[in-house]
Gaussian input, Z-matrix of N, CA and C with variables (Angstrom, degrees):
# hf/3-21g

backbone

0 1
 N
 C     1     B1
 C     2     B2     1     A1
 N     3     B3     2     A2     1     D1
 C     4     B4     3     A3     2     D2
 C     5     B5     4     A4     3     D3
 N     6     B6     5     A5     4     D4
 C     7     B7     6     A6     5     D5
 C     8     B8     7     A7     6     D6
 N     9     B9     8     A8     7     D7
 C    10    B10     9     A9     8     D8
 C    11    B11    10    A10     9     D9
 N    12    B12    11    A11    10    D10
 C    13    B13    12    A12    11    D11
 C    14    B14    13    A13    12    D12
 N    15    B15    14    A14    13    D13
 C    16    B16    15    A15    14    D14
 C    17    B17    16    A16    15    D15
 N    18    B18    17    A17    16    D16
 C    19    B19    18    A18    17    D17
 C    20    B20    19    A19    18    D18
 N    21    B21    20    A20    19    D19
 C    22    B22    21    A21    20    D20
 C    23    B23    22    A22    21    D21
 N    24    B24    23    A23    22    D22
 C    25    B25    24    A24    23    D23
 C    26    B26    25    A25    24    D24
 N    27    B27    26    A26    25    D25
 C    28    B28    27    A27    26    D26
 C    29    B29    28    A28    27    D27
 N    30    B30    29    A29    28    D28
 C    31    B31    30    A30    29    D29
 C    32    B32    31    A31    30    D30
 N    33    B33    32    A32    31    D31
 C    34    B34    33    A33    32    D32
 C    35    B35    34    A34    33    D33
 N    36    B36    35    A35    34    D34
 C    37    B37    36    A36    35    D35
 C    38    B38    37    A37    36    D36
 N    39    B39    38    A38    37    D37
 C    40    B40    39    A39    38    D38
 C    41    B41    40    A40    39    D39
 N    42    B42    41    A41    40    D40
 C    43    B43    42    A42    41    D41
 C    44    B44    43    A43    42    D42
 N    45    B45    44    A44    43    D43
 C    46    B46    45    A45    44    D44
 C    47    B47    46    A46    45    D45
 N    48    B48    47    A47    46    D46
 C    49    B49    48    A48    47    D47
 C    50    B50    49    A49    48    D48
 N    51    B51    50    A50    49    D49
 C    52    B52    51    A51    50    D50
 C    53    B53    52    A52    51    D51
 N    54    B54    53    A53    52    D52
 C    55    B55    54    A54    53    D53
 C    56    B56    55    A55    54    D54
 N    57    B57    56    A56    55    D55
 C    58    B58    57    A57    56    D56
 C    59    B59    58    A58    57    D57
 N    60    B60    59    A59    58    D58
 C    61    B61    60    A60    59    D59
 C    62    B62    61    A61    60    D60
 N    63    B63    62    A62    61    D61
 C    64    B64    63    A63    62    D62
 C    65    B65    64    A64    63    D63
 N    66    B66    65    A65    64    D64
 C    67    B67    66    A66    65    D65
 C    68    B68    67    A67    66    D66
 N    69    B69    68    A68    67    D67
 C    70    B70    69    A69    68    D68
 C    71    B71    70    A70    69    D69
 N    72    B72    71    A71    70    D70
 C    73    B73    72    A72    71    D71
 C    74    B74    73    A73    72    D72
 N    75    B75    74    A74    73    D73
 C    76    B76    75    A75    74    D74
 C    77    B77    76    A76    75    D75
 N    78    B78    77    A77    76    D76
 C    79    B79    78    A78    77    D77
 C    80    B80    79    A79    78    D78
 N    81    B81    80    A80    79    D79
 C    82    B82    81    A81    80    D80
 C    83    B83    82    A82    81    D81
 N    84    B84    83    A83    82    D82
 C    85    B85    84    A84    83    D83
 C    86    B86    85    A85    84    D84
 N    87    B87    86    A86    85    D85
 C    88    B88    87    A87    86    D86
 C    89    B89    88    A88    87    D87
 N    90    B90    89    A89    88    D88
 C    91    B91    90    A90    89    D89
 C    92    B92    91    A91    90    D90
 N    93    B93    92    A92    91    D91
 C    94    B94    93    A93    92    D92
 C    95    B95    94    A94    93    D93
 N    96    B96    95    A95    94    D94
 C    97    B97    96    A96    95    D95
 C    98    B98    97    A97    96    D96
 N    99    B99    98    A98    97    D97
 C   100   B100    99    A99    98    D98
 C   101   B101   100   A100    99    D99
 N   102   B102   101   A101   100   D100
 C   103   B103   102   A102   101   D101
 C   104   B104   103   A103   102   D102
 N   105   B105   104   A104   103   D103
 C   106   B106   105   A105   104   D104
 C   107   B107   106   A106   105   D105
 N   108   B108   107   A107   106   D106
 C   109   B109   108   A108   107   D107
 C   110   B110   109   A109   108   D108
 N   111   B111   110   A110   109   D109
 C   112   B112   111   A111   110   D110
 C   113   B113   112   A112   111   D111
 N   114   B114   113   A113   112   D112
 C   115   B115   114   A114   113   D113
 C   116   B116   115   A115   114   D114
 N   117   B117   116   A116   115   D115
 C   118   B118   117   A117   116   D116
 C   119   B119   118   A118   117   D117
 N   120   B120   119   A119   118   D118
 C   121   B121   120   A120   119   D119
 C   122   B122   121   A121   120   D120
 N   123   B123   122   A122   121   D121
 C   124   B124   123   A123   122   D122
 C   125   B125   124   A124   123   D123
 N   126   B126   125   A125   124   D124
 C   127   B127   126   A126   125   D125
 C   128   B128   127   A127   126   D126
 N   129   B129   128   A128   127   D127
 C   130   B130   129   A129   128   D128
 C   131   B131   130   A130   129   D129
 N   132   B132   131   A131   130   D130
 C   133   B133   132   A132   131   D131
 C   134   B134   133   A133   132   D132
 N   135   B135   134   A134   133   D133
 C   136   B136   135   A135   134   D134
 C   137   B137   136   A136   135   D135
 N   138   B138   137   A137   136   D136
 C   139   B139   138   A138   137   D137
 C   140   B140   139   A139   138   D138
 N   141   B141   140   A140   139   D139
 C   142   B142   141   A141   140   D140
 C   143   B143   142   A142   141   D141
 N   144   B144   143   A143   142   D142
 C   145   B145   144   A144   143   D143
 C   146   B146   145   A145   144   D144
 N   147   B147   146   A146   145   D145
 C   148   B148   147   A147   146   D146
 C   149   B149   148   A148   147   D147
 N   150   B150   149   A149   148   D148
 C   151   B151   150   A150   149   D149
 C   152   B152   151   A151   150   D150
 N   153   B153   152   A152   151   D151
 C   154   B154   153   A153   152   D152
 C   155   B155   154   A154   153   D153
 N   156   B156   155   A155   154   D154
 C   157   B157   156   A156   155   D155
 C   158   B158   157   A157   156   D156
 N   159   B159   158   A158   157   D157
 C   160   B160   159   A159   158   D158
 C   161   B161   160   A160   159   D159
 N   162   B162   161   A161   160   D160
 C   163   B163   162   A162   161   D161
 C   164   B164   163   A163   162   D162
 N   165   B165   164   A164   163   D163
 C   166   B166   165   A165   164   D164
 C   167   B167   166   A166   165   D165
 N   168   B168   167   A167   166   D166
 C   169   B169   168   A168   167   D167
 C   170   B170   169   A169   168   D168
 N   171   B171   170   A170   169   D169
 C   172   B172   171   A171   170   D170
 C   173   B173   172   A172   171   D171
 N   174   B174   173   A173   172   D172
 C   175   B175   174   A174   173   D173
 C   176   B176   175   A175   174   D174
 N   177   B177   176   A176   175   D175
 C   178   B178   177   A177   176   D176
 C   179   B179   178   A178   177   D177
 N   180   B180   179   A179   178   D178
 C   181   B181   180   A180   179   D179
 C   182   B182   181   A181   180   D180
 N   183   B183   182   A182   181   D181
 C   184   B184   183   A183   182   D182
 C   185   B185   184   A184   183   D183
 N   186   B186   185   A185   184   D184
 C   187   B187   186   A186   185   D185
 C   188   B188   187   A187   186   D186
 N   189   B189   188   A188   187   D187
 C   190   B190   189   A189   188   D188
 C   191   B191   190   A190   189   D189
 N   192   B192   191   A191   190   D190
 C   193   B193   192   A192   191   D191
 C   194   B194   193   A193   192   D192
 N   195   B195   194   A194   193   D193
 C   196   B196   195   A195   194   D194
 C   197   B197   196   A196   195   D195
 N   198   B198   197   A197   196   D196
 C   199   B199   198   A198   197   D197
 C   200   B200   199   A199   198   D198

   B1=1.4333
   B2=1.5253
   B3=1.3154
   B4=1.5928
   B5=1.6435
   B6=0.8386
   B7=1.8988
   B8=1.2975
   B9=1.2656
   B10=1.5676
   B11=1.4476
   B12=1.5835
   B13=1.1991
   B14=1.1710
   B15=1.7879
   B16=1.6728
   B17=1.2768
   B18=0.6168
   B19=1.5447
   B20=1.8685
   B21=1.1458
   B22=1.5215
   B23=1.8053
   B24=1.6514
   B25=2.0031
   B26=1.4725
   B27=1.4421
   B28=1.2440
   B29=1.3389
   B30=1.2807
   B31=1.5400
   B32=2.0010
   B33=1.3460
   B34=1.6467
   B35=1.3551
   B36=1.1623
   B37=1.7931
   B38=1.5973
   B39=1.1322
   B40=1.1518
   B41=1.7404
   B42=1.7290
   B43=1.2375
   B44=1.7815
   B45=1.1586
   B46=1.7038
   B47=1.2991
   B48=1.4256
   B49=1.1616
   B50=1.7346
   B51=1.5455
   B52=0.9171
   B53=1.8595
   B54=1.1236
   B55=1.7523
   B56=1.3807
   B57=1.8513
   B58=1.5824
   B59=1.8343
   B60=1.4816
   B61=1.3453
   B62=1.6244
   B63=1.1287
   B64=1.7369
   B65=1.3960
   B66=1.4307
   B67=1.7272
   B68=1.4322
   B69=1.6907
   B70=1.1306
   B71=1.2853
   B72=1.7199
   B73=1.7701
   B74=2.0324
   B75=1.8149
   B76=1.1120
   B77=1.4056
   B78=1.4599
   B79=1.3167
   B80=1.4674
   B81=1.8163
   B82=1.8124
   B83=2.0564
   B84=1.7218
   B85=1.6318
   B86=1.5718
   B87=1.3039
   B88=1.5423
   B89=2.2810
   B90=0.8083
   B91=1.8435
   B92=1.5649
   B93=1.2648
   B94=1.3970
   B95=1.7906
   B96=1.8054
   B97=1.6882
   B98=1.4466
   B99=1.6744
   B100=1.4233
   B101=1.0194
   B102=1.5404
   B103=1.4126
   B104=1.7755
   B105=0.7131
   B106=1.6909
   B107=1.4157
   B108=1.3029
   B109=1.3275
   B110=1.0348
   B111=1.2151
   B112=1.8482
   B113=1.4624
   B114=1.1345
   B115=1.4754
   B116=1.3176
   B117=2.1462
   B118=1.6132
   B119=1.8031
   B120=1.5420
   B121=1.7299
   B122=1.0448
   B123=1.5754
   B124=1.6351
   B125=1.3859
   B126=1.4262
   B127=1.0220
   B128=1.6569
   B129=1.6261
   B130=1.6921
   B131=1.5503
   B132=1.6744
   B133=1.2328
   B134=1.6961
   B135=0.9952
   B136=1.4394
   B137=1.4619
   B138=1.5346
   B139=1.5215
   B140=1.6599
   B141=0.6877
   B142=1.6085
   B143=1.9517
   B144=1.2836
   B145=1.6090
   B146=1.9595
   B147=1.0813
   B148=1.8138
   B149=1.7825
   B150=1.4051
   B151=1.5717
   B152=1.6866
   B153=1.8353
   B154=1.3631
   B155=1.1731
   B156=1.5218
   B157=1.2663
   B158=1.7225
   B159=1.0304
   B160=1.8361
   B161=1.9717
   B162=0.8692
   B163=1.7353
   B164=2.0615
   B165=0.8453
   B166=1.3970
   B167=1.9246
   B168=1.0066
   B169=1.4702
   B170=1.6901
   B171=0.8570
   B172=1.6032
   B173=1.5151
   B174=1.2354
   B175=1.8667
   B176=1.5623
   B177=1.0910
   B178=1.9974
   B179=1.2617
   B180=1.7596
   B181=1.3786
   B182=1.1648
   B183=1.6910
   B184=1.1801
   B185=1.8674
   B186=0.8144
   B187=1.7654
   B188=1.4829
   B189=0.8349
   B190=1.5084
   B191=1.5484
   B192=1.2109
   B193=1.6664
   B194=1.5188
   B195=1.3174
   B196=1.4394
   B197=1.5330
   B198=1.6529
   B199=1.5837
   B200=1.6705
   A1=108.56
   A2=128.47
   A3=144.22
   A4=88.39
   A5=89.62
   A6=113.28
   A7=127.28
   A8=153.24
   A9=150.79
   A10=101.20
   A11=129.72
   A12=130.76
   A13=125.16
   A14=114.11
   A15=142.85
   A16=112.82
   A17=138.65
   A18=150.50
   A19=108.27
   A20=113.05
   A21=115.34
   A22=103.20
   A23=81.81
   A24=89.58
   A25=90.93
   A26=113.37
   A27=123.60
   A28=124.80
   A29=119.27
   A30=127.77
   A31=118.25
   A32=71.61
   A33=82.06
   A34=126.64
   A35=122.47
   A36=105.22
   A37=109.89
   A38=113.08
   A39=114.28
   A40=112.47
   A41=101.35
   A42=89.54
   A43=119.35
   A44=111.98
   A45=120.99
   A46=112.20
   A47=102.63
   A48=107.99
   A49=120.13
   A50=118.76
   A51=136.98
   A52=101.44
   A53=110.40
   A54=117.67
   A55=136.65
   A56=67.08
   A57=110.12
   A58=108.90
   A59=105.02
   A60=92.84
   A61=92.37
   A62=117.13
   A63=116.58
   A64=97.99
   A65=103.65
   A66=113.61
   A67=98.40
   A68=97.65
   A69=140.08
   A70=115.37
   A71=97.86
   A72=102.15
   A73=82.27
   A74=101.42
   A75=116.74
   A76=135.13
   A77=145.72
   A78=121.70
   A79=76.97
   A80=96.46
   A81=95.31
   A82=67.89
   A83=79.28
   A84=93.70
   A85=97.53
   A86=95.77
   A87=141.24
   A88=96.66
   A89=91.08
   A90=90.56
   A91=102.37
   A92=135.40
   A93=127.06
   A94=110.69
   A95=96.64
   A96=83.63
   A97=107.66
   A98=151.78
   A99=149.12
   A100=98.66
   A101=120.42
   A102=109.88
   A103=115.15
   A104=118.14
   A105=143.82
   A106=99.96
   A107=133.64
   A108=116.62
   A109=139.23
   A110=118.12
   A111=132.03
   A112=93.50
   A113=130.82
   A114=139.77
   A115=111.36
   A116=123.01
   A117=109.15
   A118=116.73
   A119=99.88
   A120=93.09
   A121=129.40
   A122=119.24
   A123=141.52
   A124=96.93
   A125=132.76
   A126=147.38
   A127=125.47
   A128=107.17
   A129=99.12
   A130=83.27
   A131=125.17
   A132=94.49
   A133=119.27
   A134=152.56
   A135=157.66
   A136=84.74
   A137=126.09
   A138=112.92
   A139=116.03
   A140=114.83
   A141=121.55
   A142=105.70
   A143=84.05
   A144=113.31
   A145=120.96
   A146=90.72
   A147=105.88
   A148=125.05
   A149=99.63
   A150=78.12
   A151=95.07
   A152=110.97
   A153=127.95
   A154=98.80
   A155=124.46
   A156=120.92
   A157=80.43
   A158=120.39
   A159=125.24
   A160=100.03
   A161=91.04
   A162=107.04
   A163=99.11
   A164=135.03
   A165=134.65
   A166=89.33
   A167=143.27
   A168=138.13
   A169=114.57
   A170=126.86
   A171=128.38
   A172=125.42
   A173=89.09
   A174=90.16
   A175=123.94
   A176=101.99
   A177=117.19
   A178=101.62
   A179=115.32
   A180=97.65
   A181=108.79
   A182=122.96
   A183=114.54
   A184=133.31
   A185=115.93
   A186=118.95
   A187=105.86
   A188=147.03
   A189=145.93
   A190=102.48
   A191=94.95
   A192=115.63
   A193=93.33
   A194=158.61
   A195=148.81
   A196=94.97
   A197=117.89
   A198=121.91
   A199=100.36
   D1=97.14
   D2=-159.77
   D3=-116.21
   D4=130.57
   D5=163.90
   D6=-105.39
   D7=-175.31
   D8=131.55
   D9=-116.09
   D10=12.56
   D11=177.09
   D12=-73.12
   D13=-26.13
   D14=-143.93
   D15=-152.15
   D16=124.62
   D17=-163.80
   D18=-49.40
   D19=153.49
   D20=176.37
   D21=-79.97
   D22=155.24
   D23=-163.73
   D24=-90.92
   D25=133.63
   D26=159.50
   D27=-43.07
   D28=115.32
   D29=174.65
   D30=-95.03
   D31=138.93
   D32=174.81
   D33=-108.41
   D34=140.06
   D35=169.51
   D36=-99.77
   D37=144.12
   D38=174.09
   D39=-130.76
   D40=115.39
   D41=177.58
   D42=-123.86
   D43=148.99
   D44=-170.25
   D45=-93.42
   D46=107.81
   D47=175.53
   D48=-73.44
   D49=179.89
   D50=171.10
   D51=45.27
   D52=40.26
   D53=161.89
   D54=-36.58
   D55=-90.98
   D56=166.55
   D57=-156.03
   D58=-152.13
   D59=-161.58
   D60=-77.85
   D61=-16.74
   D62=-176.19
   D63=-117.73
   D64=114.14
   D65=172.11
   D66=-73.18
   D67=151.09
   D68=173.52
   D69=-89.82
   D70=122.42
   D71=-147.52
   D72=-145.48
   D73=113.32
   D74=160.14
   D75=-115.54
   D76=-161.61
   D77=-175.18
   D78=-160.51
   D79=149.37
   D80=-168.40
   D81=-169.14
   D82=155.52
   D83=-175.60
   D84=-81.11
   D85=163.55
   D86=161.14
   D87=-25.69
   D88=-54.37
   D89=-174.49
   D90=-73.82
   D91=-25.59
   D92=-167.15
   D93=-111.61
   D94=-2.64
   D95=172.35
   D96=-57.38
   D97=-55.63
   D98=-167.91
   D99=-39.40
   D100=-55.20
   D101=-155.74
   D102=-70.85
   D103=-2.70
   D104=-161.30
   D105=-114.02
   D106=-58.95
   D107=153.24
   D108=-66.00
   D109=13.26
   D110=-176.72
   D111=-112.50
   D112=-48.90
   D113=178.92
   D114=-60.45
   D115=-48.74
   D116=170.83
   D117=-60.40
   D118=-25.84
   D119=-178.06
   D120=-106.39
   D121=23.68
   D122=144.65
   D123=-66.07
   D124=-75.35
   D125=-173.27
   D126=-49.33
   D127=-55.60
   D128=170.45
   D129=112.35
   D130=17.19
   D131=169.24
   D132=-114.28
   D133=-170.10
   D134=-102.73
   D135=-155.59
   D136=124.84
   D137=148.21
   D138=-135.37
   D139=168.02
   D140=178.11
   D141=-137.15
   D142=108.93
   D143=-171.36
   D144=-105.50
   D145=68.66
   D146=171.96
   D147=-91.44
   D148=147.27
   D149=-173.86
   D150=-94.26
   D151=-175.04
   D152=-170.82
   D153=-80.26
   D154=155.54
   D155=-160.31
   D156=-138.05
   D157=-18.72
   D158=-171.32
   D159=-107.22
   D160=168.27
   D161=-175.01
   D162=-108.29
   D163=120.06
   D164=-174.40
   D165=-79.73
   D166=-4.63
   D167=-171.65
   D168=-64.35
   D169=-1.48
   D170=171.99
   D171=143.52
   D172=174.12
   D173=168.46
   D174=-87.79
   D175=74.70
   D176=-178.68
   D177=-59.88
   D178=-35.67
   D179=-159.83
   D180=-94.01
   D181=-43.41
   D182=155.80
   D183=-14.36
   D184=-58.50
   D185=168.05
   D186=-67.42
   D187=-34.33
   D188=134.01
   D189=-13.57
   D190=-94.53
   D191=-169.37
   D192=-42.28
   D193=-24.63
   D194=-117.11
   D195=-135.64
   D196=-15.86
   D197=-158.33
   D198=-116.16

């Protein structure tokens, strides 16, 4: 349920370290980072928790680049 009424939900990336040789790097809103850090330290695993600094909404720049 997406609006343009209310502001966009802050996204986080969350990535797991010590995987493999390429960490595993997901993005989950603002309400489910806890649960994700409660889940790496049940477990014993490593995360690195930054928020999105980009908008996932399209290729703006692309048509830029295209003109």
């Amino acid at each position: 349920m997406t609006g343009s009424d209310g502001p966009a939900a802050q996204l986080y990336e969350i990535t797991y370290l010590g995987t493999c040789p390429q960490p595993d790097v997901r993005t989950v809103k603002a309400g489910e980072v806890a649960a994700v850090v409660e889940h790496a330290g049940k477990h014993g695993m490593q995360i690195l928790v930054r928020p999105c600094t980009h908008p996932n909404d399209g290729p703006d720049t692309r048509k830029e680049a295209a003109s």
